[in-house]
LOVO-924213 format. One line per 2 residues: their letters; for each residue z, x, y of C-alpha. Coordinates in steps of 0.1 Angstrom, whole numbers, plus 5000, padded with zeros to 4 digits. Each point is the difference from the previous one (the first is absolute). Last residue first. Example, Ala and Ser with C-alpha at 12.3 -4.5 7.8 and 13.67 -1.06 7.14 Angstrom:
! LOVO-924213
sa) 5071/5137/4989; 5007/4986/4966 $
END
This chain:
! LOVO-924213
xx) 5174/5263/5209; 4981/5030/4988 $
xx) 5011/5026/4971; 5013/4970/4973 $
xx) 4972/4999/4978; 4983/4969/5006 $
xx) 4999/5003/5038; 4988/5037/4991 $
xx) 4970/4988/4981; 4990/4970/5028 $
xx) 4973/5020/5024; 5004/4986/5026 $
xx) 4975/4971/5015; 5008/4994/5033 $
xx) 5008/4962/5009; 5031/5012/5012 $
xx) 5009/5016/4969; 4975/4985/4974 $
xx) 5004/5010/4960; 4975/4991/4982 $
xx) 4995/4997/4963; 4966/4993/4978 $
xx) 5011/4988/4965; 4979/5004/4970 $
xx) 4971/4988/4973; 4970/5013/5007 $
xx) 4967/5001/5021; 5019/4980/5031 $
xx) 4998/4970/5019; 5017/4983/4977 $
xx) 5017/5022/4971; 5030/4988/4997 $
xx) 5042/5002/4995; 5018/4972/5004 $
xx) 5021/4987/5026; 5028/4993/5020 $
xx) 5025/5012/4975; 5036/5008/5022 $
xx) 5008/5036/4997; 5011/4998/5042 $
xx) 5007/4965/5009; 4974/4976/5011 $
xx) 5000/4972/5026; 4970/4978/4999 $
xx) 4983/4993/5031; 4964/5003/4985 $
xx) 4999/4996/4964; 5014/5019/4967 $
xx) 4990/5001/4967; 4965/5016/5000 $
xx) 4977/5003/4970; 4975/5028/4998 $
xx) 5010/5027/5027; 4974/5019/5017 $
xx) 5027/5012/5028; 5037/5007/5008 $
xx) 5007/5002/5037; 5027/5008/5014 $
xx) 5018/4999/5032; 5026/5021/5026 $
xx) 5007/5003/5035; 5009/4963/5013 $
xx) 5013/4993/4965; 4998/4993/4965 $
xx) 4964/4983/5001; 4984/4998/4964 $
xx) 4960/4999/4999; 4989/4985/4968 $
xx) 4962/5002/4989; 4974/4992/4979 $
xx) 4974/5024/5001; 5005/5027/5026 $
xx) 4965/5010/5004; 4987/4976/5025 $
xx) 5031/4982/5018; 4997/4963/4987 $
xx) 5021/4998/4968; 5028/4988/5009 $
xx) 5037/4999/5008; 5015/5008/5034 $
xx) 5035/4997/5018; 5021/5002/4968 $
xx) 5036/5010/5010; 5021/5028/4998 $
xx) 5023/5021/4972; 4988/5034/4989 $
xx) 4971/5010/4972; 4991/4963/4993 $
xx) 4991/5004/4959; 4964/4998/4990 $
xx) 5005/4990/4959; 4972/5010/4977 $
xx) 4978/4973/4989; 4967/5023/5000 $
xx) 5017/5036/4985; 5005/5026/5024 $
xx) 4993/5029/5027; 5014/5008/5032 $
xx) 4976/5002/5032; 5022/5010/5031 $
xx) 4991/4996/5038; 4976/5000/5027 $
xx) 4976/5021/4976; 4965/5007/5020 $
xx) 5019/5019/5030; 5038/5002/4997 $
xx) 4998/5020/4966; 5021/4978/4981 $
xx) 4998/5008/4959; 4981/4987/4973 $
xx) 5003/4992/4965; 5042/5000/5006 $
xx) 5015/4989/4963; 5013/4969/4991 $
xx) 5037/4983/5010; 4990/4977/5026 $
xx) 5013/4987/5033; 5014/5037/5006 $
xx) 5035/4993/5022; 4998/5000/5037 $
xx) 5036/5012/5025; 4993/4989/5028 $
xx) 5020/5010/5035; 4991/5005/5034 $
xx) 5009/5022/5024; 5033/4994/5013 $
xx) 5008/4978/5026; 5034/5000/5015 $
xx) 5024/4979/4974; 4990/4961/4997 $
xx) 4975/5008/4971; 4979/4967/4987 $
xx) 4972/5019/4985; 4989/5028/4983 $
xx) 5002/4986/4962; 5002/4963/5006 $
xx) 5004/4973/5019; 4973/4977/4992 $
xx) 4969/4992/5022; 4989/4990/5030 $
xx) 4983/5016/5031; 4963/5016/5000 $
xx) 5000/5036/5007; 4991/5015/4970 $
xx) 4968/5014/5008; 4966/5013/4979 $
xx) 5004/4987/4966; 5003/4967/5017 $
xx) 4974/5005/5026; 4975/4998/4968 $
xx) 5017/4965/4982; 4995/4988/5034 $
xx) 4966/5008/5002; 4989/4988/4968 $
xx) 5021/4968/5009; 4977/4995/5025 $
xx) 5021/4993/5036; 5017/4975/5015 $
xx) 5034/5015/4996; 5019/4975/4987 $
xx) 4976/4971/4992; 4980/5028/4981 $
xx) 5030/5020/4987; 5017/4970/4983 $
xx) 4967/4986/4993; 4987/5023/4983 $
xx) 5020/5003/4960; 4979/5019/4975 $
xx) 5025/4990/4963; 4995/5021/4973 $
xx) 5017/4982/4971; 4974/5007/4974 $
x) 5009/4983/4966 $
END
């Protein structure tokens, strides 16, 4: 059964704008408002810079690395079913399969700094507006819009994309 669920009007009536678009300034800037408290927010002590702490939304091996130029983000390998886990807590501000390349798509906000991305998924569990916590399944693992079965995952700071290894390791916060 394919759950994949392509949801415009939320961003159309919103931001009156194609939902290609939108799905596009997405990976590109975080600044819209909403979402959960969660990792980085909701400090009342002098502000610090900000906090995330990302777990690996699958457990298969890295086919290809971020190089910041034709790689945005991590590819990791896997089986089609696999489980996509959220890699921090935040809420769903995008799923589709509009932006060319990506497949079908979830884009997580956790913040005003910080959002993922996790791409060419087969069935998705999750829909816009829902609140997800960090290991949660919010999908499964694909191959659409892509030659083979994996997971493409981004890391945006800022709407930057950052290379998302040493989020998932510990060395950058």
């Amino acid at each position: 059964m394919h759950k994949t669920k392509t949801s415009t009007s939320f961003f159309s009536t919103r931001f009156a704008l194609p939902v290609l678009l939108v799905a596009a300034s997405l990976l590109t800037a975080c600044g819209t408002p909403s979402g959960p408290s969660g990792p980085g927010t909701g400090s009342t002590a002098t502000p610090a810079r900000p906090r995330a702490e990302f777990i690996r939304p699958a457990p298969g091996a890295t086919l290809s690395r971020f190089d910041g130029n034709r790689n945005k983000g991590i590819d990791i390998a896997g089986d089609l079913g696999d489980p996509v886990m959220a890699s921090a807590d935040g809420r769903v501000v995008y799923v589709g399969g509009e932006l060319r390349g990506y497949g079908n798509m979830v884009i997580v906000k956790h913040n005003e700094t910080y959002l993922t991305a996790y791409a060419h998924n087969n069935v998705i569990l999750v829909k816009e507006k829902d609140v997800v916590r960090q290991g949660q399944k919010i999908a499964e693992m694909g191959k659409s819009g892509a030659d083979r079965v994996k997971l493409h995952f981004e890391i945006r700071k800022q709407g930057v994309a950052v290379n998302p290894e040493p989020y998932l390791d510990g060395r950058a916060r």
